[in-house]
C-alpha positions in Angstrom: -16.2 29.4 -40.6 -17.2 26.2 -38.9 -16.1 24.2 -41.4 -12.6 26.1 -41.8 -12.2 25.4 -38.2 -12.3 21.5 -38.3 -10.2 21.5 -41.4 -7.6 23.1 -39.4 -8.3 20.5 -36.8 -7.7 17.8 -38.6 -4.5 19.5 -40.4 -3.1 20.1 -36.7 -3.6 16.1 -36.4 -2.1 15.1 -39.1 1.0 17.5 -38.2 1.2 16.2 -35.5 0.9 12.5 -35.9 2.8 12.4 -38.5 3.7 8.7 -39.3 7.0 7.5 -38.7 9.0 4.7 -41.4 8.5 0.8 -41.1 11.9 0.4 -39.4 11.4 3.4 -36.9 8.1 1.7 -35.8 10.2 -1.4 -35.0 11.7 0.2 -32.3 8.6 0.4 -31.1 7.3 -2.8 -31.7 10.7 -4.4 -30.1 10.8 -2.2 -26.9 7.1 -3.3 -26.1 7.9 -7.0 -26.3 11.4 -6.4 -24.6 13.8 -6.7 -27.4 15.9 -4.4 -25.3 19.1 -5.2 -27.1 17.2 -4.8 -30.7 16.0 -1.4 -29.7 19.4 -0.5 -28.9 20.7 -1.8 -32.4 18.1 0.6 -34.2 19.0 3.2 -32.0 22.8 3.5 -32.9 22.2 2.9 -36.6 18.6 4.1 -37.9 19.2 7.3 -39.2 16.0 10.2 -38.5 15.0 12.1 -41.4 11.9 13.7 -39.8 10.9 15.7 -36.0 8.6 12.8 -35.6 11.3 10.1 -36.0 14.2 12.0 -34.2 11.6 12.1 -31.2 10.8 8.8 -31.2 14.7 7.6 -31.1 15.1 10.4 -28.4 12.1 8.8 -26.3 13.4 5.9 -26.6 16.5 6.0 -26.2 16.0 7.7 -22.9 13.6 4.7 -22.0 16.7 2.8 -22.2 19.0 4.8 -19.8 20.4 3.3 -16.4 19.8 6.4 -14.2 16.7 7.9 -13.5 19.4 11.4 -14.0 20.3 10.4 -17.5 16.7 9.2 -18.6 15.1 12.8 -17.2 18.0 14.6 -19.1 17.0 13.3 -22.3 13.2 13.2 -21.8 13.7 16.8 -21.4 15.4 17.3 -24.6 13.3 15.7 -26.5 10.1 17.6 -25.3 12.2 21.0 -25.7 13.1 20.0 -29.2 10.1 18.5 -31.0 7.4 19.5 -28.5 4.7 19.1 -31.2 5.5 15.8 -32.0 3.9 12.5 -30.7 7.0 11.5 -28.7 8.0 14.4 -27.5 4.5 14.5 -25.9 5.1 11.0 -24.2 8.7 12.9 -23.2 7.0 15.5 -21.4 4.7 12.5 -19.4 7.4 10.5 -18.9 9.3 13.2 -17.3 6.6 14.6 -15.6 5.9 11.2 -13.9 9.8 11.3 -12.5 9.1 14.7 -11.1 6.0 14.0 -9.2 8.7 10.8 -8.0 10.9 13.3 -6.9 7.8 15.4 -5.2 8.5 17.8 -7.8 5.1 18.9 -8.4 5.3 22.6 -10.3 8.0 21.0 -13.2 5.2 17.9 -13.4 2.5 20.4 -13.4 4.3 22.6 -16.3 5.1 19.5 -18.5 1.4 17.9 -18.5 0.0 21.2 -19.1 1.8 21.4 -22.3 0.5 17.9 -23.3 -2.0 19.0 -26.0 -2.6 15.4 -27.6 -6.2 14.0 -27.7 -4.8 10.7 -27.5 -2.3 10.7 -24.3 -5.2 10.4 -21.7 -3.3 9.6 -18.9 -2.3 12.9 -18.6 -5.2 13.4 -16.7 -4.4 11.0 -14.2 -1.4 12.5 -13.1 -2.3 15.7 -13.0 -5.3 14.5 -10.4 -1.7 12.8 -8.8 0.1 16.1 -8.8 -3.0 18.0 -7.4 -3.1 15.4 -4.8 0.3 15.8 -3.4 -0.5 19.8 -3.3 -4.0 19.2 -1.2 -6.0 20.1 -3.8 -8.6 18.6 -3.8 -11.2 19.5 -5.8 -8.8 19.6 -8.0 -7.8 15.9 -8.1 -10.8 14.9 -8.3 -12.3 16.9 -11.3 -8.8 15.6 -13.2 -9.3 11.6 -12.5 -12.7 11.7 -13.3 -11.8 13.1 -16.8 -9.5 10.4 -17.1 -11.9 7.7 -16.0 -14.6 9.5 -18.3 -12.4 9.5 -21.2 -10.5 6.2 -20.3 -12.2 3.5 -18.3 -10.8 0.5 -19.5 -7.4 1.9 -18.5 -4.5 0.4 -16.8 -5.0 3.3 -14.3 -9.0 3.0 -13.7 -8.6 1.3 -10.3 -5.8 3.5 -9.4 -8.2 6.6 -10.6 -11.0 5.4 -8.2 -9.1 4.9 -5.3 -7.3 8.9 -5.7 -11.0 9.9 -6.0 -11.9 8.0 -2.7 -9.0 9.3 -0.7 -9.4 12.9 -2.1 -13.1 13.0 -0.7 -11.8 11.6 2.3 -9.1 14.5 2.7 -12.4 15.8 2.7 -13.9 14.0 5.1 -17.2 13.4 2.6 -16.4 10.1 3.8 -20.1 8.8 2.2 -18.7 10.2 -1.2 -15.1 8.2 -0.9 -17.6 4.8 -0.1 -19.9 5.2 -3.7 -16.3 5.4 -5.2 -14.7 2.9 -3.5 -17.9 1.0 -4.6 -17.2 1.6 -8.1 -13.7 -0.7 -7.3 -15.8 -3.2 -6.3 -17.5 -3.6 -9.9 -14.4 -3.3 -12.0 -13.5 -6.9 -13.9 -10.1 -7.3 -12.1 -9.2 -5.5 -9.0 -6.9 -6.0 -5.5 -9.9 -6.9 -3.7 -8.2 -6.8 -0.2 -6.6 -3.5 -0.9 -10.3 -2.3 -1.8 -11.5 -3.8 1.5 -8.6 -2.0 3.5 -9.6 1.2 2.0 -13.4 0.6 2.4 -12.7 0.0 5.7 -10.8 2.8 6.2 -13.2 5.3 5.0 -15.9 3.8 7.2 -14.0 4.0 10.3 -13.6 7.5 9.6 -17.5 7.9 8.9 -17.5 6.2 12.8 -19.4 3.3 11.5 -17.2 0.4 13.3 -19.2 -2.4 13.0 -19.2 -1.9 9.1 -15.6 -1.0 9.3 -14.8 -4.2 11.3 -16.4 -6.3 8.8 -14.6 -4.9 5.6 -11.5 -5.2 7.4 -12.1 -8.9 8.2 -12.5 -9.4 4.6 -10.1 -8.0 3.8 -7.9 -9.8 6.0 -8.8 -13.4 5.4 -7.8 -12.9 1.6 -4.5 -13.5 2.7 -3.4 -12.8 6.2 0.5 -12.4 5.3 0.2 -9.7 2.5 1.1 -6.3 3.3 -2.2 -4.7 2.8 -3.2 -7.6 6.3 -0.2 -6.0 8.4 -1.8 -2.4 7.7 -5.2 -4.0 8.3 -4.4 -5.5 11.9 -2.8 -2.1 12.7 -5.9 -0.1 12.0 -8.4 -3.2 14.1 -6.1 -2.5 17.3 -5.8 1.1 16.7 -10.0 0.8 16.2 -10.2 -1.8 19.5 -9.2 1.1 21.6 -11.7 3.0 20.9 -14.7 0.4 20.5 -13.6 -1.9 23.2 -16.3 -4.5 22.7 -15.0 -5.0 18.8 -14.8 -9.1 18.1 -10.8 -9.4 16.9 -10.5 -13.0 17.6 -10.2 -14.0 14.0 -6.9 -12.1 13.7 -5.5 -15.2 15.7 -3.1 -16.6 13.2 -2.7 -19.6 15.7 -5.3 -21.6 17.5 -5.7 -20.4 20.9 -5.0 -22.4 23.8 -6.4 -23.1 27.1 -3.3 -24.2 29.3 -3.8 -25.6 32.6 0.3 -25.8 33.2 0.1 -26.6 36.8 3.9 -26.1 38.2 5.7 -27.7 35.7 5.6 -26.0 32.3 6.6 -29.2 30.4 3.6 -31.3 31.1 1.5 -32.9 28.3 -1.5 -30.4 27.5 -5.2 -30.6 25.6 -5.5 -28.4 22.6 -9.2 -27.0 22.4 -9.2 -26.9 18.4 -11.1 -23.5 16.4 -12.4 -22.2 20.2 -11.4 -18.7 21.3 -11.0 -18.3 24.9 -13.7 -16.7 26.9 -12.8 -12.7 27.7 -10.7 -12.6 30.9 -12.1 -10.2 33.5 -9.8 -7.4 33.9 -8.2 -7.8 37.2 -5.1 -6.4 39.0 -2.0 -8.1 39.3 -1.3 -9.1 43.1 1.5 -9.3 45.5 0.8 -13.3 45.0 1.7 -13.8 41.5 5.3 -13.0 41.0 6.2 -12.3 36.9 9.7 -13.3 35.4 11.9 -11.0 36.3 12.7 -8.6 33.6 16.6 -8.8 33.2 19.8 -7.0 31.8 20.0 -10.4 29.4 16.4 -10.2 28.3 16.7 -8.2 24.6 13.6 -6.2 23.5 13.9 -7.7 19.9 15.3 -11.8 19.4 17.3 -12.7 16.9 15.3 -15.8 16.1 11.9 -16.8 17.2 11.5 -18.8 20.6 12.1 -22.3 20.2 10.5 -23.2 23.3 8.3 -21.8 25.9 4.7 -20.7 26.3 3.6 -17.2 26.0 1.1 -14.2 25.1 1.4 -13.3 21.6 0.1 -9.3 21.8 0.6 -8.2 18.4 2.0 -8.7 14.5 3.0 -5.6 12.7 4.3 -4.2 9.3 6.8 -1.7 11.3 9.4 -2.6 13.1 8.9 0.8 15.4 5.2 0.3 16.5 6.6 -3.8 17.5 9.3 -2.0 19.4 6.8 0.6 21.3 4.2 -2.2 22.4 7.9 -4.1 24.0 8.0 -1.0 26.3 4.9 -0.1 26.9 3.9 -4.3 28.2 7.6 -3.9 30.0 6.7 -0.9 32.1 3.7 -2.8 33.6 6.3 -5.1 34.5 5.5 -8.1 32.3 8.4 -9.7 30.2 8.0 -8.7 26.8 10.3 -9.5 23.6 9.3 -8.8 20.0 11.1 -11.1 17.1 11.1 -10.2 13.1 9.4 -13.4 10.8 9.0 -13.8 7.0 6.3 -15.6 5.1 6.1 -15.5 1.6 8.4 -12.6 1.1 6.5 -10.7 3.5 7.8 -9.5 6.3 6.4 -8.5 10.1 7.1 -8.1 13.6 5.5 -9.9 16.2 5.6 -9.0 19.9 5.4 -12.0 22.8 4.7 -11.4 26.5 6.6 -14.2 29.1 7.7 -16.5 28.8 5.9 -17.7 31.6 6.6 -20.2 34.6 3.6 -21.1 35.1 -0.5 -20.6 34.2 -0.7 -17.8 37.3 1.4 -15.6 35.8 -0.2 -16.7 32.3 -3.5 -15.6 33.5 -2.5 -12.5 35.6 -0.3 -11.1 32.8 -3.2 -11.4 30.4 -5.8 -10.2 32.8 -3.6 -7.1 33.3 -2.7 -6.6 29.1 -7.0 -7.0 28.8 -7.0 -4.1 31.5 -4.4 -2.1 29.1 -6.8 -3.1 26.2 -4.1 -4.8 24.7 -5.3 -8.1 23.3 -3.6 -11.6 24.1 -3.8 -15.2 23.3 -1.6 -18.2 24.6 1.2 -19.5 21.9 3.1 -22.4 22.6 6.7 -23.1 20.9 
C-alpha cells in the first residue's frame, strides 16, 4: 500500500510538471533576462498544444500587461483554466500577491490555499503576509517559519525574519522579536540600518532605552539621509521625552556653535570644531529679552532655505505634518519658528528652524525655554 502511495506521488508530479517544448521555455528564458519584446514575439506566434504550454503563454503574457486590472484578469484565467499546471500555480501567486496589494486578503488567502506545488515555496511567505494584515499572529508566524525552514537562501529570508519580529511584537514578546531580529544580523547580505531601526524599535518597546539608543545610533550613522535615518530621529525625540537625560547630540548633522554675537549679528565668529555645547539650564523667558516678533509675513513653511541668518535648528523629519506641528507648537511659546523642505541624494525631509535671532540673548533664552519644552536645539548659521 505504501509503495502504491508514492507511485501515485510521483505520477501526480509528473502530471503536473509536465515539460513544456524548447521554444516555449524560451519565453522563459527571454522574460528573465528582459527580452521583453522577444517574449512578446513568442507570445503572438508560438502555438500551445498542451495545458502546460497554454499556461505558460497565459502567465506570461499577463506578466507583460500594462495595468495591474488587465494583468490580474488574466492571472485569473489562467489559474481557473489549468489550475493543475505549473503556471497556472505561479498565476494563482501572482495574483494573490496583487490582492494582498489591494488589501484583499480572503481572495489572496483562497488563491495560495489552492497552491498544492512542493516547489512554489514562497507561498508560505505570503500567506504569513496575508495573516499579518488580518492580526493573526500566530498565524504569521508559524507560516514564515515554514518558509524560512523550507527556503532559507531565499530572496525573501530577510523579509521572513523581519514579519516574524514584528508579529511577536504585535505581541509584545518583545525578547522573542530581538532573537529574530538577531537572526538578520547573521544573514550574508542584509539592510543593516533597517535591521538596526527595527532592533531598536523592539527594545524601546521592551523599555530598555539605553540599548535602544545605541541601536538607533548605529543605525543612524550608516547613512544619516536614508529614509530608514528620518524614521530613526523621529523615534530618538519621541524616546527623549520620555528619558530625558538620553545623549542625542550625534543626530547634529552640523557642527554646533558657540556664538558670542554681541549686538551686531554680522560680526566675525570662532567655530568650536566636533564640541557639543554644554546642556543649557532650563530657565524662563523674561520681560528683558524681547523675541522677533512673530508676523503676518513670517510663513510656517519657506520656499527655500535661509540664505542668511543664525538660528536653532529643532528638528529634521521624513513627514511634512510632524515638521509643520513642531512650527506651532515652538510659535505658541512665542519664539519665531519656520520649517523649510531639503533633498539629499534623492531623499527628502523637512527641517524646522527657530529665529532667526537679533542677537545671542534671545539665542540663549529661546533655547533655554525649547530645553524646558524638551525640545532639543543647536545653533546653525547660514
Amino acid at each position: 500500500m505504501r509503495k502504491f502511495c508514492i507511485i501515485l506521488l510521483l505520477f501526480g508530479s509528473i502530471s503536473l510538471f509536465a515539460q513544456v517544448g524548447k521554444d516555449f521555455s524560451e519565453i522563459e528564458r527571454q522574460y528573465k533576462s528582459g527580452q521583453l519584446s522577444q517574449v512578446k514575439t513568442g507570445l503572438a506566434t508560438l502555438k500551445p498544444r498542451r495545458d502546460e504550454e497554454k499556461a505558460l503563454m497565459g502567465y506570461y503574457s499577463a506578466l507583460c500587461k500594462k495595468t495591474k486590472t488587465e494583468a490580474l484578469a488574466e492571472f485569473h484565467n489562467v489559474a481557473e483554466k489549468y489550475p493543475k499546471t505549473r503556471y497556472g500555480q505561479l498565476a494563482m501567486l501572482e495574483a494573490a500577491k496583487i490582492h494582498i496589494l489591494e488589501r484583499e486578503i480572503t481572495l489572496a488567502q483562497t488563491l495560495l490555499r489552492g497552491i498544492n506545488s512542493a516547489d512554489i515555496i514562497e507561498r508560505f511567505y505570503w500567506l504569513a503576509v496575508s495573516f499579518y494584515w488580518l492580526d493573526d499572529f500566530p498565524a504569521a508566524i508559524a507560516n514564515a517559519e515554514n518558509y524560512l525552514r523550507l527556503s532559507p537562501s531565499e530572496d525573501l529570508t530577510e523579509s521572513a525574519l523581519h514579519l516574524v519580529a514584528d508579529s511577536f511584537m504585535a505581541q509584545k514578546k518583545y525578547q522573542s522579536a530581538i532573537s529574530s531580529l538577531a537572526k538578520v544580523k547573521k544573514l550574508p547580505e542584509q539592510d543593516l540600518q533597517y535591521y538596526y531601526y527595527r532592533l531598536g524599535y523592539a527594545q524601546e518597546l521592551a523599555g530598555d532605552y539605553s540599548q535602544a539608543t545605541k541601536a538607533y545610533r548605529a543605525g543612524y550613522e550608516l547613512d544619516e539621509y536614508s529614509q530608514a535615518a528620518f524614521d530613526i530621529e523621529e523615534r530618538l525625540f519621541g524616546l527623549r521625552s520620555r528619558a530625558p537625560s538620553l545623549d542625542l547630540s550625534f543626530l547634529y548633522p552640523y557642527t554646533p556653535l558657540e556664538l558670542d554675537l554681541g549686538d551686531d549679528p554680522l560680526q566675525s565668529t570662532q567655530e568650536t570644531p566636533q564640541e557639543v555645547p554644554e546642556p543649557v539650564k532650563p530657565v524662563d523667558l523674561t520681560p528683558s529679552v524681547t523675541m522677533p516678533e512673530i508676523t503676518s509675513s513670517m510663513p510656517v513653511k519657506l520656499l527655500v532655505k535661509p540664505k542668511s541668518g543664525y538660528f536653532l535648528q529643532t528638528g529634521r523629519f521624513s513627514v511634512e505634518s510632524n515638521a509643520e506641528r513642531l512650527v506651532k507648537s515652538i510659535r505658541s511659546m512665542k519664539i519665531p519658528a519656520t520649517y523649510y523642505e531639503e533633498e539629499i541624494k534623492q531623499n527628502r525631509s523637512w527641517v524646522v528652524l527657530a529665529g532667526p535671532f537679533e542677537n545671542s540673548k534671545q539665542t540663549d533664552s529661546a533655547r533655554a525655554a525649547l530645553s524646558q519644552s524638551e525640545i532639543n536645539s543647536f545653533i546653525v548659521q547660514y
